[in-house]
C-alpha positions as CSV (number, residue, x, y, z in Angstrom):
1,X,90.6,92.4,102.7
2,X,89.8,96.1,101.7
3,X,88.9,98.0,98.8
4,X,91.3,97.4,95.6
5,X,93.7,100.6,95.1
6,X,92.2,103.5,93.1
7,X,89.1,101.6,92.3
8,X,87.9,104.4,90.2
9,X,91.0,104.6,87.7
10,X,94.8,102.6,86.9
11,X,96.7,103.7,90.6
12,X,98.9,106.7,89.9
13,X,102.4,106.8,91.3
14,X,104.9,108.5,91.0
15,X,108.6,107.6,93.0
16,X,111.2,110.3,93.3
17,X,110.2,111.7,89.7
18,X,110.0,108.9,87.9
19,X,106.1,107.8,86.8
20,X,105.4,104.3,87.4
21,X,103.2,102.6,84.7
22,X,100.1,101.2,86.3
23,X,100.8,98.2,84.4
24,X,104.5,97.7,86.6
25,X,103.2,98.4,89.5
26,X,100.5,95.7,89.1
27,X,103.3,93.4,88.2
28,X,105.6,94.3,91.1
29,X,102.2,93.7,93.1
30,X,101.4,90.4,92.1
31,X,104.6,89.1,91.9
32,X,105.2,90.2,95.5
33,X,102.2,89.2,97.1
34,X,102.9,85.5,95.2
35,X,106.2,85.3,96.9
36,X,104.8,86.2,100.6
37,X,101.9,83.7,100.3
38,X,104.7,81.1,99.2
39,X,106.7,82.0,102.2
40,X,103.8,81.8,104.7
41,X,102.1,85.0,105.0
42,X,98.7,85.4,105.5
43,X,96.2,86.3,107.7
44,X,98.1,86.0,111.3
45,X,101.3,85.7,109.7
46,X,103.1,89.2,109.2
47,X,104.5,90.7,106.2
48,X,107.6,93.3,107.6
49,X,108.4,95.8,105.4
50,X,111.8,96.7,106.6
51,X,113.0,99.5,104.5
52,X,111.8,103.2,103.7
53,X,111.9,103.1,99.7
54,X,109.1,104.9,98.5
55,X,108.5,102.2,96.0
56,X,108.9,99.1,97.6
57,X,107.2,100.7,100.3
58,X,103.6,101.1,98.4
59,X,104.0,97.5,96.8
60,X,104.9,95.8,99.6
61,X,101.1,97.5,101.4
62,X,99.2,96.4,98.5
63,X,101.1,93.3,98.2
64,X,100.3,92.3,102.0
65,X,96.7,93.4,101.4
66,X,96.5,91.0,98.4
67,X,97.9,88.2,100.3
68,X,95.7,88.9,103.4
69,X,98.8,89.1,105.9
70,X,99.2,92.3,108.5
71,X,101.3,94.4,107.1
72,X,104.4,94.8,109.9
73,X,105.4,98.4,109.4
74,X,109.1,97.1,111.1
75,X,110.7,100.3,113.1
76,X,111.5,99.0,116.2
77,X,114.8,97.9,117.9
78,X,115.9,94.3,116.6
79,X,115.0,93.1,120.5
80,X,111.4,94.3,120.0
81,X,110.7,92.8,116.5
82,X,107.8,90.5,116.1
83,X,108.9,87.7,114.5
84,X,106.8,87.8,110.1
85,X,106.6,85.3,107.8
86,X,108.4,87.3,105.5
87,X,110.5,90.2,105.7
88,X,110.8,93.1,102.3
89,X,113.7,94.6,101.5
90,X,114.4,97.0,99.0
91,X,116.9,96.3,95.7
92,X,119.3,98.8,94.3
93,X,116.3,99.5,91.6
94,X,114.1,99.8,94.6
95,X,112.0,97.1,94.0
96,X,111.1,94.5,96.7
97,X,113.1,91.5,97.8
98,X,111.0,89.1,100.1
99,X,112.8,87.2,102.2
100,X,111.3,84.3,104.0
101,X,111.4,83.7,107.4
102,X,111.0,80.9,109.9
103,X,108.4,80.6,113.1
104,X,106.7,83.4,112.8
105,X,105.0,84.7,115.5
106,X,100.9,84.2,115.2
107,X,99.3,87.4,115.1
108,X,95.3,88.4,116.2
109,X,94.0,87.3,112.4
110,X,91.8,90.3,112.6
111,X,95.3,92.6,112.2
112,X,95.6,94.0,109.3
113,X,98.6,96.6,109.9
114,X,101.1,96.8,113.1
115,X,102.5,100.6,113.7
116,X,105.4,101.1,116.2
117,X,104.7,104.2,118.4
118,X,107.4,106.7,118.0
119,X,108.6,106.1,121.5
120,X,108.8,110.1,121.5
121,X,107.8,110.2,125.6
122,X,108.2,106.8,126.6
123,X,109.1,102.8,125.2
124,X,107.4,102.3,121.8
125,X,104.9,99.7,121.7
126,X,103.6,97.6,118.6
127,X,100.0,99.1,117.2
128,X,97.9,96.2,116.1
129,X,95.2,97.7,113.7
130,X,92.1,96.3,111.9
131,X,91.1,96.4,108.1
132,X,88.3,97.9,109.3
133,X,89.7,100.9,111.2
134,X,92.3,101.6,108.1
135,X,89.7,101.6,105.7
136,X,87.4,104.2,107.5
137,X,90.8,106.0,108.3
138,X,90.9,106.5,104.5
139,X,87.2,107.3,104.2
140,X,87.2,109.6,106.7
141,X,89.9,112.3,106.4
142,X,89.8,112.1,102.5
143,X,86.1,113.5,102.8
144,X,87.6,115.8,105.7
145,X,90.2,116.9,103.2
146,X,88.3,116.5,100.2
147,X,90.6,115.3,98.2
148,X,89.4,113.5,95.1
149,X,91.0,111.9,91.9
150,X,91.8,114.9,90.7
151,X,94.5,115.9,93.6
152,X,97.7,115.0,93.5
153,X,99.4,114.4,96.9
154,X,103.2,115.4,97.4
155,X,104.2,112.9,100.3
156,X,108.5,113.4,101.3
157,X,107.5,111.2,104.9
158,X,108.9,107.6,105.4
159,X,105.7,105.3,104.8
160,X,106.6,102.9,107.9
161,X,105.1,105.9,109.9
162,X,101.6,105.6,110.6
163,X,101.5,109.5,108.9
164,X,102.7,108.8,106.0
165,X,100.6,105.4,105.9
166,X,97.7,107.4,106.4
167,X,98.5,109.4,103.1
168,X,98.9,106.1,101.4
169,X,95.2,105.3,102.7
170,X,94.1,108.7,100.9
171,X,95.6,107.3,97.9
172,X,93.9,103.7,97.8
173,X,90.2,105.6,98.9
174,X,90.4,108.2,96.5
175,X,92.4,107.4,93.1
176,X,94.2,110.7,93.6
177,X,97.9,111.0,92.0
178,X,100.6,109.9,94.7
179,X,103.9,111.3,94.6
180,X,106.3,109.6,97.0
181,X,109.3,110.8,97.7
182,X,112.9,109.0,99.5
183,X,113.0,111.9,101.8
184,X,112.5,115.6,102.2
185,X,114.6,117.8,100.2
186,X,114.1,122.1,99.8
187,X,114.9,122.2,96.4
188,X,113.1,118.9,95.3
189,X,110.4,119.7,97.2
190,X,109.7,123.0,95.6
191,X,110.6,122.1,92.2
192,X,107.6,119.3,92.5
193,X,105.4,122.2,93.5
194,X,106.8,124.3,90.1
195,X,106.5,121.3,87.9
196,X,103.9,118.6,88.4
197,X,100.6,120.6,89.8
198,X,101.0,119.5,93.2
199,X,97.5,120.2,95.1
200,X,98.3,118.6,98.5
201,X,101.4,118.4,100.2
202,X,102.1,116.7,103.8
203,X,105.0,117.0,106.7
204,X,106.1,117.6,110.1
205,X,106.4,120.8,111.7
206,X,110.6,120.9,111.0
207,X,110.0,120.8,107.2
208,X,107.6,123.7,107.3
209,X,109.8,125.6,110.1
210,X,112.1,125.4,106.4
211,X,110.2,125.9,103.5
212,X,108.7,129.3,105.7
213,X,112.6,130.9,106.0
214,X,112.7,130.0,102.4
215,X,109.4,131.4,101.8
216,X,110.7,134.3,103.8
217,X,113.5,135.1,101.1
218,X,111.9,133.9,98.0
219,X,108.4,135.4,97.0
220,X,108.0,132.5,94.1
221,X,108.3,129.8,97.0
222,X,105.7,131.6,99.0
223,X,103.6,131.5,96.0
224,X,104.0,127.9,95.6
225,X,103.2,127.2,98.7
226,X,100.3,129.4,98.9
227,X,98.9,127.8,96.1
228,X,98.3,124.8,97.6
229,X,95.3,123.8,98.4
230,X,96.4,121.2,101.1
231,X,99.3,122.2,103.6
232,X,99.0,119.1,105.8
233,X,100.9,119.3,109.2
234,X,101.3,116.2,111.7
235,X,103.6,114.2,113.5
236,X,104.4,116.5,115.8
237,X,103.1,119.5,117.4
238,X,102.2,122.6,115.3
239,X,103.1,125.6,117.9
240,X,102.1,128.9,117.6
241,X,104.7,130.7,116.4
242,X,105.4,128.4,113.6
243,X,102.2,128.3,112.3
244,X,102.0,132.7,112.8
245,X,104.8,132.6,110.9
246,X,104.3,130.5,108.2
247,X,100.9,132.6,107.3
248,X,102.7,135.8,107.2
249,X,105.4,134.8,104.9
250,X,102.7,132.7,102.7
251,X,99.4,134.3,103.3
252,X,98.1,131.0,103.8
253,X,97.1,128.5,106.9
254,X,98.8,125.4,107.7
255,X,96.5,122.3,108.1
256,X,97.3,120.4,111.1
257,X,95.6,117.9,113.2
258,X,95.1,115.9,116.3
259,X,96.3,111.6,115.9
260,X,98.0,109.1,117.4
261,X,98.6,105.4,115.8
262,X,96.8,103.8,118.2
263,X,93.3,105.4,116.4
264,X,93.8,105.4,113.4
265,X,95.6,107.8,113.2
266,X,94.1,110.8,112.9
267,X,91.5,111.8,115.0
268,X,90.7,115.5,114.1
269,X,92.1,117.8,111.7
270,X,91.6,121.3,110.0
271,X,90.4,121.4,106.4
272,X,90.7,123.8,103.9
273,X,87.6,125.6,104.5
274,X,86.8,124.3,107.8
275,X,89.9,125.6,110.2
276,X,89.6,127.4,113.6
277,X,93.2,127.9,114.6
278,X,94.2,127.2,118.3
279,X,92.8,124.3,117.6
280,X,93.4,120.7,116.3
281,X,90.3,120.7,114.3
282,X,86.9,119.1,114.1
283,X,86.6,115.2,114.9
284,X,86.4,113.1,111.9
285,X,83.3,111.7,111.1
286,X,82.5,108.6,113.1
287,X,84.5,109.9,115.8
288,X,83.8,111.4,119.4
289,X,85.5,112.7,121.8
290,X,85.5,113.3,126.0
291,X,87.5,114.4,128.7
292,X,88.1,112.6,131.7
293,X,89.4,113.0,135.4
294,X,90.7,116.0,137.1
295,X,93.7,115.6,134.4
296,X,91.2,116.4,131.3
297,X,92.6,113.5,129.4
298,X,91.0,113.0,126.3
299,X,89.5,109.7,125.5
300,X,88.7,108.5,122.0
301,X,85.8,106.4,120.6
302,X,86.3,105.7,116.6
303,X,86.1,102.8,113.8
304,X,89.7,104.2,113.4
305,X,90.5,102.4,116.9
306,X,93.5,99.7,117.3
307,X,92.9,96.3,118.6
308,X,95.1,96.9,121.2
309,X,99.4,96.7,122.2
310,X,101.0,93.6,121.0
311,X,103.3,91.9,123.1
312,X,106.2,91.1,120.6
313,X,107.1,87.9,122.7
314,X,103.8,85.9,122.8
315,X,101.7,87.7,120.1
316,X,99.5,88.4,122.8
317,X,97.1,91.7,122.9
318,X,97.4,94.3,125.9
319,X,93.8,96.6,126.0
320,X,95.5,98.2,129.4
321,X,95.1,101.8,127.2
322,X,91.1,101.2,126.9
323,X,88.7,102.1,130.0
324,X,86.0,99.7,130.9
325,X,83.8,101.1,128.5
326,X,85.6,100.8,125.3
327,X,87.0,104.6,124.6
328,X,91.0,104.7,124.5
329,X,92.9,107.0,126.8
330,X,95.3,108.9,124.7
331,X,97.2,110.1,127.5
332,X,97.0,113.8,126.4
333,X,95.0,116.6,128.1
334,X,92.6,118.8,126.4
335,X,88.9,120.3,125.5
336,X,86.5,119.7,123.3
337,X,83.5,121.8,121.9
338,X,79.5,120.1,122.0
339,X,80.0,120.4,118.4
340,X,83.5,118.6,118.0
341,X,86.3,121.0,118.4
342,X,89.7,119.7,119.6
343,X,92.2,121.4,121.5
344,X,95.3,119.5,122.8
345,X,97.0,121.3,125.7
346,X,100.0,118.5,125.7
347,X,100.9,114.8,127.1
348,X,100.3,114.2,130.4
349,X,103.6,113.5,131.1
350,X,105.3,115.9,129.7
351,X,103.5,118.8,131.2
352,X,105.6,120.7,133.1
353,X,104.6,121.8,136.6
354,X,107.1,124.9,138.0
355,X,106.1,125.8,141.9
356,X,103.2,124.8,141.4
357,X,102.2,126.3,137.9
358,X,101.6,124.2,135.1
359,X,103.9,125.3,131.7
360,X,103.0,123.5,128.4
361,X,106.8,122.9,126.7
362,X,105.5,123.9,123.6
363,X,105.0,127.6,124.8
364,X,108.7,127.8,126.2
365,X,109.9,126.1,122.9
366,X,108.3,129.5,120.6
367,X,109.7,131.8,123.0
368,X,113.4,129.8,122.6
369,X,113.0,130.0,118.9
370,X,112.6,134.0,118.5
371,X,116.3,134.1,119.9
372,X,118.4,134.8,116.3
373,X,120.8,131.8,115.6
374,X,118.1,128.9,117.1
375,X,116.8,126.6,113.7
376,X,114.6,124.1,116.6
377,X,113.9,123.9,120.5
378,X,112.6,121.4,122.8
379,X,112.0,121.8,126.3
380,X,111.7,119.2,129.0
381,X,111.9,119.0,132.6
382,X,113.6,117.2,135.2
383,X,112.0,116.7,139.0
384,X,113.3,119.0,141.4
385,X,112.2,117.8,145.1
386,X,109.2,119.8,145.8
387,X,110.0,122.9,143.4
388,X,108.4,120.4,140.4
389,X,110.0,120.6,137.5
390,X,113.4,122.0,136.6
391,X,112.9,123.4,132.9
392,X,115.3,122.2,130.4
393,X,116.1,123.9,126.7
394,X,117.8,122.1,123.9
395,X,118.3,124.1,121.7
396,X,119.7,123.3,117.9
397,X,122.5,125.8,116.4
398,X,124.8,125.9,113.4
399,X,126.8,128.9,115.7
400,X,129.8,127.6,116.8
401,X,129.5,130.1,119.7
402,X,127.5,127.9,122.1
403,X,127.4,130.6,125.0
404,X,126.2,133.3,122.9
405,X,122.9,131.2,121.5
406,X,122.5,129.9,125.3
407,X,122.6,134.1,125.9
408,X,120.4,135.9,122.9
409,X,117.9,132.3,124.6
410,X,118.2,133.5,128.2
411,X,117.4,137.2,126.4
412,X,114.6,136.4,124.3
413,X,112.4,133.9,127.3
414,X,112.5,137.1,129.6
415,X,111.1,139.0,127.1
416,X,108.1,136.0,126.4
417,X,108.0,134.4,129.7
418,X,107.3,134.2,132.7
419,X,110.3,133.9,135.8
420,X,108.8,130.4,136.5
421,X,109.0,128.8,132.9
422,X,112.3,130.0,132.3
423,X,114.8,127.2,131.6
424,X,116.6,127.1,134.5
425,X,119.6,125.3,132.0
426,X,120.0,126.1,127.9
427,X,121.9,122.9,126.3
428,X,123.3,123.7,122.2
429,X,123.5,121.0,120.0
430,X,124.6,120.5,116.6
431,X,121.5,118.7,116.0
432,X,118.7,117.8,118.3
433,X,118.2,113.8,118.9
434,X,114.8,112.5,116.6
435,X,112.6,109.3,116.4
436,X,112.5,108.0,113.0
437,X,109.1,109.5,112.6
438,X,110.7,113.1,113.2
439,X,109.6,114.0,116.4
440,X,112.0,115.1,119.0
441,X,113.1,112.4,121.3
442,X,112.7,113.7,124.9
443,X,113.0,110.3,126.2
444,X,117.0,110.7,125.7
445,X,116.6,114.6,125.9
446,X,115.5,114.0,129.4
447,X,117.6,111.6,130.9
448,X,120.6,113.2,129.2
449,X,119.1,116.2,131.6
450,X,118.6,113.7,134.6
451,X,122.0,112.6,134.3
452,X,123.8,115.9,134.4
453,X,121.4,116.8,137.4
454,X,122.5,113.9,139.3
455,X,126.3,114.7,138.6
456,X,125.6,118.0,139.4
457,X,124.3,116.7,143.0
């Protein structure tokens, strides 16, 4: 079991707006955490929480803790699901409906939590996490962030993420004032910030690629955001040009970081006060980091670490991702300083390599966006016999003229590029394809390109 919520003081939360009285949130707790023992959860016997309501959401976490069951954080494709006691739905009030459920599958009983990668590069896989490495996940990047009871925490991030479960974390450690939201909205977001003192806010990189056009027009939203004192940025990369940007319209840095659910997950982050940008910030305490092989891949030895991949059929735990000496292979390249710097040059696979140079997406994806007309980019590539890779631009437009974003693109990566990290092909879409966790999906992205190559052929 781990530490009660906001030991210090009566939890604080507050859903959409709407304060909820300590004294009904204990209620919806207990109650819930009754109704899961009584349908079979406990330790080895999962607790899904299979909707994103902000409230039923934080109940259900403190409910499972309560009742000692791993808390299922239930994202993944109905043929993947591991089989819970119980699974929690939300009502039209929001509040949670447990529904029981029979043979469920019998997990490690040293799981407390089970994230879902967001199957951004690859297959997601099930996370199975100790109470051990989410309490010192807590521990550790409140005292990196310093956030104390006083802060309040603006969180508009589903909390079935491991992101926005790592806020939640921040909340139980510190007694801080949470503010969950349903979703991300401009207007809400910003009115929060003009209202309810807001200290600390958290999102992914497309959020902020908003509120800095915004900020952009509007001097009093750059001020809001400038007054922050917490600008947290994860679940994706932070490139660049978006963090360049958002500066100069705000005056102020974003905070990004360096995680991945399988430790924790955050692994290294910039604080206010303690930033170097180009970087993903200093390790957390309790954590180190190497690079290994001619690859640099960075390794990772924490409390924060998972127990390993669960195999949804049999329960079973796969420790393929861990070398013979206990550090986890993130499968990400990188450096790191003697005295604990991070920098992340990108996944392993998705490194790009054009006749024979290597080309980091990321960098093709800023010089994609500083064409006029482009709201979001990602670049992937497709094997091309020995050339390497064939670059690949998707590129997300509200102009209905396709051919003349795919041109003002063409224009704007020979001005910032190289000839060989050109996209050889510039694809518009309405919308670019997304994981539930926000981050572009280059799985489909790139075999939508494979598949066009091959027709092509």
């Amino acid at each position: 079991m781990t530490a009660r919520p906001g030991a210090a003081a009566a939890p604080r939360l507050t859903v959409d707006g709407q304060r909820v009285p300590a004294a009904h949130l204990a209620r919806l707790v207990d109650r819930t955490a009754r109704r899961l023992t009584a349908a079979g959860a406990g330790p080895g016997r999962a607790a899904a929480l299979a909707c994103d309501h902000p409230l039923t959401a934080v109940v259900t976490a403190l409910a499972a803790d309560a009742a000692g069951a791993p808390l299922l954080l239930d994202g993944a494709a109905p043929a993947r699901r591991i089989a819970a006691a119980a699974t929690v739905h939300a009502t039209a009030s929001g509040e949670p409906l447990v529904v029981a459920r029979t043979r469920p599958a019998a997990l490690p009983e040293d799981t407390a939590a089970v994230f879902w990668t967001s199957g951004s590069s690859g297959d997601p896989k099930a996370v199975a996490v100790p109470a051990a490495a989410l309490a010192h996940q807590g521990r550790a990047t409140a005292a990196r962030m310093g956030v104390t009871a006083q802060d309040r925490l603006l969180l508009p991030l589903p909390l079935r993420h491991a992101y926005g479960h790592s806020v939640l974390r921040v909340w139980r450690t510190t007694g801080a004032h949470l503010y969950a939201e349903s979703g991300f909205h401009l207007r809400g977001t910003l009115t929060r910030l003009a209202t309810e003192g807001i200290t600390s806010l958290d999102g992914v990189p497309t959020m902020y690629r908003m509120l800095a056009a915004e900020a952009a027009r509007n001097g009093e939203s750059a001020r809001l955001l400038a007054g922050l004192r917490i600008r947290g940025c994860g679940g994706d990369v932070l490139t660049p040009g978006l963090y360049d940007d958002f500066l100069a319209v705000t005056g102020a840095p974003l905070h990004d970081g360096y995680g991945l659910s399988e430790a924790g997950p955050n692994v290294a982050l910039n604080a206010p006060g303690d930033l170097r940008p180009g970087t993903v910030g200093r390790l957390l305490d309790g954590v180190r980091a190497r690079v290994a092989g001619p690859r640099r891949e960075i390794e990772i030895a924490s409390p924060g670490l998972m127990l390993g991949y669960l195999d949804p059929a049999t329960g079973g735990l796969d420790r393929g991702a861990f070398t013979a000496d206990g550090w986890l292979r993130t499968g990400d390249t990188g450096t790191v300083t003697a005295d604990g710097w991070l920098t992340v040059a990108g996944r392993i696979k998705e490194i790009l390599v054009v006749h024979g140079e290597t080309v980091a997406p990321t960098v093709v994806e800023d010089a994609v966006r500083a064409a006029a007309g482009v709201v979001d980019a990602a670049v992937v590539g497709v094997r091309s016999g020995d050339r390497g890779d064939a670059v690949w631009a998707f590129v997300e437009s509200p102009d209905a003229d396709h051919a003349a974003v795919a041109g003002r693109v063409a224009e704007a990566c020979r001005r910032h590029l190289p000839p060989h990290a050109r996209p050889r092909t510039v694809r518009v879409l309405d919308a670019l394809p997304r994981t539930g966790s926000g981050k572009h999906d280059r799985t489909r992205l790139r075999a939508w390109a494979s598949a066009t190559t091959a027709v092509a052929a």
